[in-house]
PDB file of N, CA, C and O in Angstrom:
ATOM      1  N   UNK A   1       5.258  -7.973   2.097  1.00  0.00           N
ATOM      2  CA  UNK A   1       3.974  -7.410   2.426  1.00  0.00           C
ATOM      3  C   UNK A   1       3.114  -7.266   1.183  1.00  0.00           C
ATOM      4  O   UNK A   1       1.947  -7.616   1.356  1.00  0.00           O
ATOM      5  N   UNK A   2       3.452  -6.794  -0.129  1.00  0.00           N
ATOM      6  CA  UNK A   2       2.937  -7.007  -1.130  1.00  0.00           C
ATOM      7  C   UNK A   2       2.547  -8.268  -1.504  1.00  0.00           C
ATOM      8  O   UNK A   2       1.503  -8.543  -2.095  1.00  0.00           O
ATOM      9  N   UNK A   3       3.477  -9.098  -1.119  1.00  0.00           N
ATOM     10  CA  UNK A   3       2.669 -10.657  -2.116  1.00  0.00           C
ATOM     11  C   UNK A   3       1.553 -10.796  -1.179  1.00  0.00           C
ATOM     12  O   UNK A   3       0.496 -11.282  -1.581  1.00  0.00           O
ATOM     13  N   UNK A   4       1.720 -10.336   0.280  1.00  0.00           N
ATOM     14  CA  UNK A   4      -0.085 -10.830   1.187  1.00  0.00           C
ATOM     15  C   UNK A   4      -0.850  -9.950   1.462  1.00  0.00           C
ATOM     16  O   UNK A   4      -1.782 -10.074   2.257  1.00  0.00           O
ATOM     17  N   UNK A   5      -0.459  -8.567   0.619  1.00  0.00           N
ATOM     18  CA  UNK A   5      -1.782  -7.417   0.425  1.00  0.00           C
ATOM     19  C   UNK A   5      -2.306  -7.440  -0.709  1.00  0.00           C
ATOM     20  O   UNK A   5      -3.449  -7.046  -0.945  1.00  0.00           O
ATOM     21  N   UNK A   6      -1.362  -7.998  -1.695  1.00  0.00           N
ATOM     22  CA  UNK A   6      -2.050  -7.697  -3.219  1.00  0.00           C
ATOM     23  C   UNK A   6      -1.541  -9.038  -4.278  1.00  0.00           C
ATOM     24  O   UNK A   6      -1.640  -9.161  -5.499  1.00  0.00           O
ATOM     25  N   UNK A   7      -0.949  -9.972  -3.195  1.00  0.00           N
ATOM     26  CA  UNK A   7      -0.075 -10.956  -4.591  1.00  0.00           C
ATOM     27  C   UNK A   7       0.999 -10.341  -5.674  1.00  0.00           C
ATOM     28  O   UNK A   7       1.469 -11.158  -6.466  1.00  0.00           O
ATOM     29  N   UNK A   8       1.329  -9.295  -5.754  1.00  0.00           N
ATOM     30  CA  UNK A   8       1.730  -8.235  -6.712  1.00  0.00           C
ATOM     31  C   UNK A   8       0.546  -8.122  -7.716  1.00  0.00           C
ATOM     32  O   UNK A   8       0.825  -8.598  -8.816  1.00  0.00           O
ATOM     33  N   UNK A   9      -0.408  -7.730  -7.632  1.00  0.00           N
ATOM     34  CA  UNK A   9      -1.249  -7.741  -8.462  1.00  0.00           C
ATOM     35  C   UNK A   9      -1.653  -6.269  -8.488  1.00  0.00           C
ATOM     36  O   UNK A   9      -2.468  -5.978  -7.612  1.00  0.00           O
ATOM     37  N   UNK A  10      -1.208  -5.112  -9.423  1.00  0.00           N
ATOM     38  CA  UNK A  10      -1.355  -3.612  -9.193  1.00  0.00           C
ATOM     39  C   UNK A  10      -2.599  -3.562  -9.294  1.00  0.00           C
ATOM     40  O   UNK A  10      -2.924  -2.630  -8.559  1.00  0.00           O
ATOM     41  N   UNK A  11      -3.650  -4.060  -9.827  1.00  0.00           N
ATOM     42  CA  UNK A  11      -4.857  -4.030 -10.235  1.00  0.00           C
ATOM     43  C   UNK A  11      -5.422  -4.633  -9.123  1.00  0.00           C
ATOM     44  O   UNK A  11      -6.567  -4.598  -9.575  1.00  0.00           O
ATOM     45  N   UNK A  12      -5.571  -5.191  -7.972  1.00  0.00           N
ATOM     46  CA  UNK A  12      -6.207  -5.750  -6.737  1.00  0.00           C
ATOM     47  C   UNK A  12      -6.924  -4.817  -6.114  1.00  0.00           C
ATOM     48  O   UNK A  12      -6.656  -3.667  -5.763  1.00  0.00           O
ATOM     49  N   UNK A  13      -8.415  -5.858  -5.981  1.00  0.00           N
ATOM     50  CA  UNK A  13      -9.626  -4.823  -5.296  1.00  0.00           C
ATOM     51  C   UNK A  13      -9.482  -5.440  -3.932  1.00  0.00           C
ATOM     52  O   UNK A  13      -8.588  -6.243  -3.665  1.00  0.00           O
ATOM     53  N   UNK A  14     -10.359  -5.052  -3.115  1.00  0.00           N
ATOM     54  CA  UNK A  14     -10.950  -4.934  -2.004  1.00  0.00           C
ATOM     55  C   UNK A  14     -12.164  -5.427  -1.582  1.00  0.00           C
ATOM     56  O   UNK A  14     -12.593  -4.707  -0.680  1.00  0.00           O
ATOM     57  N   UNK A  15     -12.932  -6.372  -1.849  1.00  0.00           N
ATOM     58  CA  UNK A  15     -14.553  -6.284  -2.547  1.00  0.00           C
ATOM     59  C   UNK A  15     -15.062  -5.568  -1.215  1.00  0.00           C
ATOM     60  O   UNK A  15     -16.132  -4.973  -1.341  1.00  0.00           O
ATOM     61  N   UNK A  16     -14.589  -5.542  -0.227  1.00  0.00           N
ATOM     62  CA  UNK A  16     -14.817  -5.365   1.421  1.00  0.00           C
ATOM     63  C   UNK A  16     -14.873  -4.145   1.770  1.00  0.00           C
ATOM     64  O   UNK A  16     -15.691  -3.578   2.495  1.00  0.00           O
ATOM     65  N   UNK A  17     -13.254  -3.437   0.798  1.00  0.00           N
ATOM     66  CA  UNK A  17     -13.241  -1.691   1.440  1.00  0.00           C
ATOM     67  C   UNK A  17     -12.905  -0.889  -0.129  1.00  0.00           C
ATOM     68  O   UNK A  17     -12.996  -1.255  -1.301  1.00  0.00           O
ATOM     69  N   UNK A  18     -12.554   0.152   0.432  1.00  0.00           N
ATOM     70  CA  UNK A  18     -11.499   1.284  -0.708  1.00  0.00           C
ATOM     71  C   UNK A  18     -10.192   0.120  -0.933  1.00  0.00           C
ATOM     72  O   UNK A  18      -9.588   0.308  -1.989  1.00  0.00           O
ATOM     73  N   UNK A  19      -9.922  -0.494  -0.489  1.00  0.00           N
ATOM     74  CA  UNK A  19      -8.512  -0.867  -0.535  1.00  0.00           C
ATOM     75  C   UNK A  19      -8.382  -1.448  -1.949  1.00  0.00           C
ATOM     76  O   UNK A  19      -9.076  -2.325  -2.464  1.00  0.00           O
ATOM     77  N   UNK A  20      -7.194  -0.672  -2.543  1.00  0.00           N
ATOM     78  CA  UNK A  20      -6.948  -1.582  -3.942  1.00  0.00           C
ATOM     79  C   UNK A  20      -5.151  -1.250  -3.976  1.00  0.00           C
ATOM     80  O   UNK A  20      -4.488  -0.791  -3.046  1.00  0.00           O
ATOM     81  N   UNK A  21      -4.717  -1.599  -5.195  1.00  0.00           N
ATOM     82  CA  UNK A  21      -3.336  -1.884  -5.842  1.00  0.00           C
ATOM     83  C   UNK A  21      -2.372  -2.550  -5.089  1.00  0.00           C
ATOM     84  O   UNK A  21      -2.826  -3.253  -4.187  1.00  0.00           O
ATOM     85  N   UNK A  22      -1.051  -2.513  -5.232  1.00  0.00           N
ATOM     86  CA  UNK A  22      -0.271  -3.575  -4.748  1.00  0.00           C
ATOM     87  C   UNK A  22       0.226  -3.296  -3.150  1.00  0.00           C
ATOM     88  O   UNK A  22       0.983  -3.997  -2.478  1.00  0.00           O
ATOM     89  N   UNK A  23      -0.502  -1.952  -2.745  1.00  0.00           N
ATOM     90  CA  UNK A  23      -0.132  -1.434  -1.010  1.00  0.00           C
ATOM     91  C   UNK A  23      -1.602  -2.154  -0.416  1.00  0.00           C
ATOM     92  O   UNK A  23      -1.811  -2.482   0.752  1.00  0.00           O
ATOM     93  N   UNK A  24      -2.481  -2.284  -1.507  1.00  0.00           N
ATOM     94  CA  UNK A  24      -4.197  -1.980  -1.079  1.00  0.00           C
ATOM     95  C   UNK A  24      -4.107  -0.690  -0.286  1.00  0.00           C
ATOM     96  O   UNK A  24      -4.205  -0.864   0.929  1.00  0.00           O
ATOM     97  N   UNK A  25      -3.970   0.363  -0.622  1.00  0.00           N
ATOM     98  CA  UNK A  25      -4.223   1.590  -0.399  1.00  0.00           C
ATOM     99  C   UNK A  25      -5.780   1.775  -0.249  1.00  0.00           C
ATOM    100  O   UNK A  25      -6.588   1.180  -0.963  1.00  0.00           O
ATOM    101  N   UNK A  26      -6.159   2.766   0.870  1.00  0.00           N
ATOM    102  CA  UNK A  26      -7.436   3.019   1.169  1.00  0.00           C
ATOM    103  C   UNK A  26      -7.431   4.152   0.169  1.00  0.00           C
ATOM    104  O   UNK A  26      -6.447   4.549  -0.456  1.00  0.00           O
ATOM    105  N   UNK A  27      -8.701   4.632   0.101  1.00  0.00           N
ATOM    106  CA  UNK A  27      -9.084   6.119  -0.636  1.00  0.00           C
ATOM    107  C   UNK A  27      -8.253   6.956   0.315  1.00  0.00           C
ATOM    108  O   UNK A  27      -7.292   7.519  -0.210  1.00  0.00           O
ATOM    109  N   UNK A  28      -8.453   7.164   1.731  1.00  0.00           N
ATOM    110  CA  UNK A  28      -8.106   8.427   1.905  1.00  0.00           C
ATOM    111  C   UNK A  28      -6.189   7.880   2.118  1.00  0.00           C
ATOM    112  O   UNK A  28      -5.578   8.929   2.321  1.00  0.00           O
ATOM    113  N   UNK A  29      -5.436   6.975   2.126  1.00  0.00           N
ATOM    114  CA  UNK A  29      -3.933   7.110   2.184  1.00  0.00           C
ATOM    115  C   UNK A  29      -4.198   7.697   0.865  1.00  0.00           C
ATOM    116  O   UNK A  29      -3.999   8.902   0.713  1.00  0.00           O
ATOM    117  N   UNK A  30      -4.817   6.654  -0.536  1.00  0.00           N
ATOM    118  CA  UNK A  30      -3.935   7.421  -1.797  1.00  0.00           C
ATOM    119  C   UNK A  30      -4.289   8.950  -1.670  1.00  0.00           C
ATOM    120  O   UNK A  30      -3.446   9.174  -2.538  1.00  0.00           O
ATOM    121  N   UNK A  31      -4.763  10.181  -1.380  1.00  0.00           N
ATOM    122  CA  UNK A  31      -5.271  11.240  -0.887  1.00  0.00           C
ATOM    123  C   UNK A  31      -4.166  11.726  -0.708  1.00  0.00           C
ATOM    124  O   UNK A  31      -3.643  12.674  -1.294  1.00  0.00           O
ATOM    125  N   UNK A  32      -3.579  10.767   0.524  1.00  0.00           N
ATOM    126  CA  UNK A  32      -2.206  11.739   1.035  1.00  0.00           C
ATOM    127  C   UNK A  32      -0.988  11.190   0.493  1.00  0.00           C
ATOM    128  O   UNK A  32       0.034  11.696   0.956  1.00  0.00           O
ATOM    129  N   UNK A  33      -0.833  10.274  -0.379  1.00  0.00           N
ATOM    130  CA  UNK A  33       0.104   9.706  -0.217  1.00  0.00           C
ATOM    131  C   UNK A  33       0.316  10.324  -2.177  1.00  0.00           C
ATOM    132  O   UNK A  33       0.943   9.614  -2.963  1.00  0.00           O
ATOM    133  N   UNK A  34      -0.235  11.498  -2.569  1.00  0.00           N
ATOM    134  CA  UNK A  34      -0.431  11.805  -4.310  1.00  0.00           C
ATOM    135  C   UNK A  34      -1.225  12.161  -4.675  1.00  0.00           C
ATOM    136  O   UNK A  34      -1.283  13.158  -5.393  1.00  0.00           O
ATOM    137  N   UNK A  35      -2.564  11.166  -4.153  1.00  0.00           N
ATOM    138  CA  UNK A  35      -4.161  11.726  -4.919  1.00  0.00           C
ATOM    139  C   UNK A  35      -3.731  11.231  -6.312  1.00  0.00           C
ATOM    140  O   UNK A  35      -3.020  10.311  -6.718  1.00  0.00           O
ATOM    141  N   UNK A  36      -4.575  12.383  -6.973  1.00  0.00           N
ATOM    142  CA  UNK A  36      -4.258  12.534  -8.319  1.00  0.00           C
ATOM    143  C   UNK A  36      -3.235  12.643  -9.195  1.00  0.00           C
ATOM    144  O   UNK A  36      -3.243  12.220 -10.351  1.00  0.00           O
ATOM    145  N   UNK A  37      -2.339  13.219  -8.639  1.00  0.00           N
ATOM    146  CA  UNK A  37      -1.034  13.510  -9.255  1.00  0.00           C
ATOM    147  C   UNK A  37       0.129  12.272  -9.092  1.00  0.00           C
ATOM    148  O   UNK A  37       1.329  12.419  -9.319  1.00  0.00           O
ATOM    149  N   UNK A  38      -0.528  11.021  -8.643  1.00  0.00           N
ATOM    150  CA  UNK A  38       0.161   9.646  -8.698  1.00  0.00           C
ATOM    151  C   UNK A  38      -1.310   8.291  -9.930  1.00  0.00           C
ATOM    152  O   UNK A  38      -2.324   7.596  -9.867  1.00  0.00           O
ATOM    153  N   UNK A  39      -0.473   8.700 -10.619  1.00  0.00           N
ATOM    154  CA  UNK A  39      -0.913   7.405 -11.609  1.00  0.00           C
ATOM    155  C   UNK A  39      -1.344   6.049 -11.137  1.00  0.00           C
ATOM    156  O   UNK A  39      -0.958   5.051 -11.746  1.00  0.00           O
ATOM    157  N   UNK A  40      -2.021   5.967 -10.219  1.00  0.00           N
ATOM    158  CA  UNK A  40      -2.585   4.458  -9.398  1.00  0.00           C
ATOM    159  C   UNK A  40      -3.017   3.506 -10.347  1.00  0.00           C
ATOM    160  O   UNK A  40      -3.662   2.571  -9.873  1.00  0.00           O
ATOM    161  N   UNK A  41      -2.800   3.505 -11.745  1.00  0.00           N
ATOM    162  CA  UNK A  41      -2.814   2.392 -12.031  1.00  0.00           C
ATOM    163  C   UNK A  41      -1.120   1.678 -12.706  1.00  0.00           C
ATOM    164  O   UNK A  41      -0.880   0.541 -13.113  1.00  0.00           O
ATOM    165  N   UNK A  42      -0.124   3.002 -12.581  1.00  0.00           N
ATOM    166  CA  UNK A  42       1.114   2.290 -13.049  1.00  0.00           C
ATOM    167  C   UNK A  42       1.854   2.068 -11.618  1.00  0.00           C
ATOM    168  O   UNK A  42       2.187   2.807 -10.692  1.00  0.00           O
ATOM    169  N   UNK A  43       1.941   0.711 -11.897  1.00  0.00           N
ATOM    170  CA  UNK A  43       2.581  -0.282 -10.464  1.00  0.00           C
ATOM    171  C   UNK A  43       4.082   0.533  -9.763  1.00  0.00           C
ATOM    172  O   UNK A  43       4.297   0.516  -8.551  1.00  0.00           O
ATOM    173  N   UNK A  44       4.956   1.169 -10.699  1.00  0.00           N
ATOM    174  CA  UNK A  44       5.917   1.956 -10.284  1.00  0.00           C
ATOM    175  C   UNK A  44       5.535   3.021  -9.407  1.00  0.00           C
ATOM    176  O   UNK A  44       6.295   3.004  -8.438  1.00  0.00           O
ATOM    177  N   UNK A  45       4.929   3.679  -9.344  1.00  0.00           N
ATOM    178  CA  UNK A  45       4.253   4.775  -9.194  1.00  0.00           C
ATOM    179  C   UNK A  45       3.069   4.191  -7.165  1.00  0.00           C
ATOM    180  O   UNK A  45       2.933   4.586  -6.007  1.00  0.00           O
ATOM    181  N   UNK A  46       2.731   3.397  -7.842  1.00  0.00           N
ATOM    182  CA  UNK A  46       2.316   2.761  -6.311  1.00  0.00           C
ATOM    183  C   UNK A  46       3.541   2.550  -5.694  1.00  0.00           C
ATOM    184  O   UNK A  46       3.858   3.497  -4.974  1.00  0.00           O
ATOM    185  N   UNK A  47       4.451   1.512  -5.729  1.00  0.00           N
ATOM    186  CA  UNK A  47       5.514   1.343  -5.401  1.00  0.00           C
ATOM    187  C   UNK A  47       6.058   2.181  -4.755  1.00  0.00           C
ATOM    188  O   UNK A  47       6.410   2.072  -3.581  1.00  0.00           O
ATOM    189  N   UNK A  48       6.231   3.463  -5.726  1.00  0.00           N
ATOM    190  CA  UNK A  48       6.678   4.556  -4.425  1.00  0.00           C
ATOM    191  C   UNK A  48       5.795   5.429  -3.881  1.00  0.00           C
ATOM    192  O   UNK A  48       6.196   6.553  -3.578  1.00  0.00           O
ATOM    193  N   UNK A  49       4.931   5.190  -3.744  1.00  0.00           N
ATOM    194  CA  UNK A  49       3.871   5.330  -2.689  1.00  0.00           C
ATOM    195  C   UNK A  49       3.798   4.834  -1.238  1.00  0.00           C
ATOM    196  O   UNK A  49       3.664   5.423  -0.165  1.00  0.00           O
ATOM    197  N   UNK A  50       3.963   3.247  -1.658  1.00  0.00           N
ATOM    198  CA  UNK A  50       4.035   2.334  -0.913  1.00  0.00           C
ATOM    199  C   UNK A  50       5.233   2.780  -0.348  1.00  0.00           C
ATOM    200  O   UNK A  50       5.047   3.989  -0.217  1.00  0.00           O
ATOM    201  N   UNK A  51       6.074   2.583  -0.039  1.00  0.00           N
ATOM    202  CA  UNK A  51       7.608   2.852   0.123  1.00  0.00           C
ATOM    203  C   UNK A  51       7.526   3.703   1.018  1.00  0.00           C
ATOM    204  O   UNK A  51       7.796   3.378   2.174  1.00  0.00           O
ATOM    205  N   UNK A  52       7.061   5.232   0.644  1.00  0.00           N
ATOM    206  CA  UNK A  52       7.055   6.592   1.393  1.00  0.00           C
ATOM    207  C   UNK A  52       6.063   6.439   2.713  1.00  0.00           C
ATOM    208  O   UNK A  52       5.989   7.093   3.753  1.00  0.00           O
ATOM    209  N   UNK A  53       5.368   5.342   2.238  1.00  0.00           N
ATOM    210  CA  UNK A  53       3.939   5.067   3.325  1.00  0.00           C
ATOM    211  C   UNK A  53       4.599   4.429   4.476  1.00  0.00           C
ATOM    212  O   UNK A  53       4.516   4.898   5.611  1.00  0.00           O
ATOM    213  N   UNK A  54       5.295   3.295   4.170  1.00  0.00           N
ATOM    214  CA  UNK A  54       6.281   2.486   5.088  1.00  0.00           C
ATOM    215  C   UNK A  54       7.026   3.547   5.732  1.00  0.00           C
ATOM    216  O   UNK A  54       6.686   3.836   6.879  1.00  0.00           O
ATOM    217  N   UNK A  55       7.910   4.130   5.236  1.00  0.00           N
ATOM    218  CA  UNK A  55       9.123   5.086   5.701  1.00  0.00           C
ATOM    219  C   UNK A  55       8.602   5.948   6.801  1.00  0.00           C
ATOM    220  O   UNK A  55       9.089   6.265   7.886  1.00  0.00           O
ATOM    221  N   UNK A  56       6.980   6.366   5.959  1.00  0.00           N
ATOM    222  CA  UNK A  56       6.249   7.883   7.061  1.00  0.00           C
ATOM    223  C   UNK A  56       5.644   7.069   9.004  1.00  0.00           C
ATOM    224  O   UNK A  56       5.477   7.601  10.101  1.00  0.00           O
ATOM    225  N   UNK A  57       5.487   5.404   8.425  1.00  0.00           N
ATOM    226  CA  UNK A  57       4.928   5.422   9.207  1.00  0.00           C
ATOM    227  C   UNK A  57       5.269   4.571  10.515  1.00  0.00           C
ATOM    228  O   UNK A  57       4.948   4.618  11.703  1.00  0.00           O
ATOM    229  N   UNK A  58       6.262   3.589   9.525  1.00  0.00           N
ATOM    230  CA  UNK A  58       7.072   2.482  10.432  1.00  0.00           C
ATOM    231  C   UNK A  58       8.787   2.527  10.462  1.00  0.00           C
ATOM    232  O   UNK A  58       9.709   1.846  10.911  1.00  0.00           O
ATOM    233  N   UNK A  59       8.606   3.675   9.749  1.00  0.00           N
ATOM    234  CA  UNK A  59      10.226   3.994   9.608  1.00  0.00           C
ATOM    235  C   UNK A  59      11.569   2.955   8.715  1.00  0.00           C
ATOM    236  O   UNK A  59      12.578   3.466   8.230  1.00  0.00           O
ATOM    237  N   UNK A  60      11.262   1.496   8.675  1.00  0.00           N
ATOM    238  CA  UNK A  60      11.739   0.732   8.156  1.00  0.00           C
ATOM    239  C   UNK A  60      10.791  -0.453   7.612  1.00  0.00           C
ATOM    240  O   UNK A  60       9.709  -0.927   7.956  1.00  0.00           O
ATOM    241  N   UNK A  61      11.466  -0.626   6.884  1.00  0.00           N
ATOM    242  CA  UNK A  61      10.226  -2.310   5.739  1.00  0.00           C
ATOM    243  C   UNK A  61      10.415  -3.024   6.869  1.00  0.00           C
ATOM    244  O   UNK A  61       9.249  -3.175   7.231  1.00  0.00           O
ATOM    245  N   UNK A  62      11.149  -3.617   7.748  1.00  0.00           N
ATOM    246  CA  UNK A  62      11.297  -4.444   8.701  1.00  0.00           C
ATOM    247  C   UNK A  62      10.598  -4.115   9.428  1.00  0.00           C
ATOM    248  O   UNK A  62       9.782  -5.036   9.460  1.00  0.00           O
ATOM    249  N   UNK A  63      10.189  -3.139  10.345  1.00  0.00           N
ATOM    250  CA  UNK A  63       9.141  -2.777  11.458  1.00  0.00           C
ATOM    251  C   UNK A  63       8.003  -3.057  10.915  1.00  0.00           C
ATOM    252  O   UNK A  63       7.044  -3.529  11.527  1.00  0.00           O
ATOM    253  N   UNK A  64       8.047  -2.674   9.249  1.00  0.00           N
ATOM    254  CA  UNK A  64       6.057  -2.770   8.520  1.00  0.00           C
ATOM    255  C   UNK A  64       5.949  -4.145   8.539  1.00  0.00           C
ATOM    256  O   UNK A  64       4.818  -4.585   8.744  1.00  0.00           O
ATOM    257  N   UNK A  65       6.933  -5.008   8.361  1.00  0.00           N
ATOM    258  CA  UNK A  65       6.866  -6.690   8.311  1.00  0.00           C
ATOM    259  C   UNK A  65       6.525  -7.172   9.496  1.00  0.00           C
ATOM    260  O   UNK A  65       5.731  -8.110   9.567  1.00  0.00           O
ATOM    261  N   UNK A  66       7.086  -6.590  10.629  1.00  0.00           N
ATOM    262  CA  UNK A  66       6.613  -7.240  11.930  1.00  0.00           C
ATOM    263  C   UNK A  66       5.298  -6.766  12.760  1.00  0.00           C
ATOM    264  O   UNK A  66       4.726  -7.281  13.721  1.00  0.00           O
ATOM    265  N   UNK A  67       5.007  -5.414  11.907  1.00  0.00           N
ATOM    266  CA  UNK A  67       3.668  -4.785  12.531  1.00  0.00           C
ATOM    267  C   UNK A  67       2.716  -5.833  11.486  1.00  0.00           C
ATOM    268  O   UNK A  67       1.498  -5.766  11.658  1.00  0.00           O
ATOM    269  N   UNK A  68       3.106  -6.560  10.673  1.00  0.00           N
ATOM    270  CA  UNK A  68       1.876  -6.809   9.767  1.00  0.00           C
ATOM    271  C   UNK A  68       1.898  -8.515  10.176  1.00  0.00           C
ATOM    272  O   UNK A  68       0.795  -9.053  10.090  1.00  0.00           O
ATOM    273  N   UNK A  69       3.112  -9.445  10.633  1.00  0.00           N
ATOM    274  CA  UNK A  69       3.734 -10.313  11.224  1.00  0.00           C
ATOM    275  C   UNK A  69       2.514 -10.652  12.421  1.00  0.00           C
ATOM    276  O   UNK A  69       1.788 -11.636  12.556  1.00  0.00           O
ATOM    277  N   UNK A  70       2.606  -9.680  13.030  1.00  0.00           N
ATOM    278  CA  UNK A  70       1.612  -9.305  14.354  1.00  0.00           C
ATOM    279  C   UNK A  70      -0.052  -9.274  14.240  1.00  0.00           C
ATOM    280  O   UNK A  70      -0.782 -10.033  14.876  1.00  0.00           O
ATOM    281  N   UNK A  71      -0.534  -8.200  13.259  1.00  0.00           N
ATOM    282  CA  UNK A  71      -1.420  -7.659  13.543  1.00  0.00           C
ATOM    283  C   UNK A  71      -2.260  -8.359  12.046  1.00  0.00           C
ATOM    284  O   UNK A  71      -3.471  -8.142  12.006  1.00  0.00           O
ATOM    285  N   UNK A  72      -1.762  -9.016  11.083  1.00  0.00           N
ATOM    286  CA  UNK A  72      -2.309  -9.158   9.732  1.00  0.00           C
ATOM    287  C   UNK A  72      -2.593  -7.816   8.908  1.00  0.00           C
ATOM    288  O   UNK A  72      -3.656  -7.920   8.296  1.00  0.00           O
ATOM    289  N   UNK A  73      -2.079  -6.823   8.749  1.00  0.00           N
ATOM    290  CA  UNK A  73      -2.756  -5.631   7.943  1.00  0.00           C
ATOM    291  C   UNK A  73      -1.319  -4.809   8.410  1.00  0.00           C
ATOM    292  O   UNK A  73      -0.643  -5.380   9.266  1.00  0.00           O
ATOM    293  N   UNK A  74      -0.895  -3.674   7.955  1.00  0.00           N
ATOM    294  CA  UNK A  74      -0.548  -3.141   8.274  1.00  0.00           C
ATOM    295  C   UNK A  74      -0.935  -1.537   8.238  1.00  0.00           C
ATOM    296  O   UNK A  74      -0.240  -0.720   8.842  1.00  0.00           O
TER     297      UNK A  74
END
């Protein structure tokens, strides 16, 4: 899901929305998912962002692969 949200590219914009780094996180996920108190520009740090985002919302990387498989975005 990273190489077709962001290429791994932690630094990836959006020109379209909020969406940036290697989840393309909107403004308001990074909000909930750290805000401030997550370093959005060190790729580790997204990573487990990303991760907790998957877990909160699809329960497994496999369900986020097939919701995104499906729908293009997840």
């Amino acid at each position: 899901m990273v190489a077709r949200e962001s290429s791994f590219n932690p630094n990836a914009k959006n020109s379209k929305s909020t969406a940036r780094g290697l989840f393309q996180f909107l403004d308001g996920t990074r909000k909930s998912y750290g805000g401030n108190s997550v370093n959005w520009n060190d790729p580790t740090q997204q990573a487990l962002a990303g991760v907790q985002y998957i877990k909160d919302r699809y329960g497994t990387p496999e369900k986020a692969l097939a919701f995104w498989d499906k729908n293009k975005w997840y």
